[in-house]
N, C-alpha and C positions, 0 to 999 in steps of 0.2 A: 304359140305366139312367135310371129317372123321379128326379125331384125329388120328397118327400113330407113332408107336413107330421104331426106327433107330437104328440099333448098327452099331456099328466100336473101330478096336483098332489098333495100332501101337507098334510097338517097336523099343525102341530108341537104339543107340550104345553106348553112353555115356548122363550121367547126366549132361546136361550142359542147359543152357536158351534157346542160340539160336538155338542149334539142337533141344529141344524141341518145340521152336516157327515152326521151316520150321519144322518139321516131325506132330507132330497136326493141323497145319495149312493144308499141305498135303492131313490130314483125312477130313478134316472141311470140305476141297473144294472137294474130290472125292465122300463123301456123300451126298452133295447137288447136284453134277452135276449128277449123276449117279442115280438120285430119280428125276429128273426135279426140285431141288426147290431152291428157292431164301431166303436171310434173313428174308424178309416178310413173308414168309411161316414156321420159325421156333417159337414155344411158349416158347420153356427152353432148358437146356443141361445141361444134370451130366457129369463131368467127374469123370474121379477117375485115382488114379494111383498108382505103388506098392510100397512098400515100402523104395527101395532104389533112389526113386527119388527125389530130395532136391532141386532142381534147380531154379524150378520158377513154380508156379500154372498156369497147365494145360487151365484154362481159360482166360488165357492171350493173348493166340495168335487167338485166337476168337475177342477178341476186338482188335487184331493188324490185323485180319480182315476185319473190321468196321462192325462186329457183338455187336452193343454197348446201343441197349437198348431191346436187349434180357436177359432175367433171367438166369445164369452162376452159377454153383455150382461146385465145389469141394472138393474130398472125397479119403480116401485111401481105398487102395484093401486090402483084408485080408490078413495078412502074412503068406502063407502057405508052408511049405516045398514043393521044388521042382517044384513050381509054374515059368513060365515064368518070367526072370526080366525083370525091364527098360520097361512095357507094362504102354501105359495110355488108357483105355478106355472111349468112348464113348455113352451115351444115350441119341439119341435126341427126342424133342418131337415136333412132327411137324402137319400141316393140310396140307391134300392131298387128289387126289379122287381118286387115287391109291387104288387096292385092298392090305388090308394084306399081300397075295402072293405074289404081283409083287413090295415089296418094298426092295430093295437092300441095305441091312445090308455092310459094306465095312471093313475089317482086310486086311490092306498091309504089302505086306513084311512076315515075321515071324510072325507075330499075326495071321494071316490064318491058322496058325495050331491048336489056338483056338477055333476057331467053323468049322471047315470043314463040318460041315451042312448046314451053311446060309452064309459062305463066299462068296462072290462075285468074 
């Protein structure tokens, strides 16, 4: 069983809890279902998110989940001019026997236009 690393990101419409609960939540389950894996198949998860999000930590709605004895981090994204707002992303670290190639990175919504290389 390899090690593999996962992105995804979202972007919210308003800073608020529970739209960031269902829209992270959203990601959480589109990246696990869309890679075949289960909680048991994840070791950690960054999130991060930009600057003007205040609402509630990103890794919350991972354990409203019941993602709950997984290692959960959160981090803000750099503030840089002109940058997407209201995005949280995702880095998960997961075991799979998936090659590197066929592991499906997920940006829904507007965040797809941050990587239009590995979107999904």
């Amino acid at each position: 069983m390899a090690v593999r690393a996962v992105r995804g990101a979202v972007q919210l419409e308003r800073d608020e809890a529970g739209h960031m609960d269902e829209h992270v939540g959203a990601l959480l389950t589109a990246l696990l279902e869309r890679n075949g894996l289960t909680a048991d198949d994840l070791i950690s998860i960054w999130f991060t998110a930009t600057p003007d999000l205040h609402s509630d930590f990103p890794a919350a709605a991972a354990r409203k989940l019941g993602i709950v004895d997984v290692p959960l981090i959160c981090a803000q994204e750099l503030d840089i001019e002109g940058a997407m707002p209201r995005v949280v992303r995702i880095l998960a670290h997961v075991e799979s026997d998936r090659p590197r190639s066929d592991v499906a990175h997920v940006y829904l919504g507007a965040a797809a236009a941050l990587r239009k290389d590995i979107a999904q």
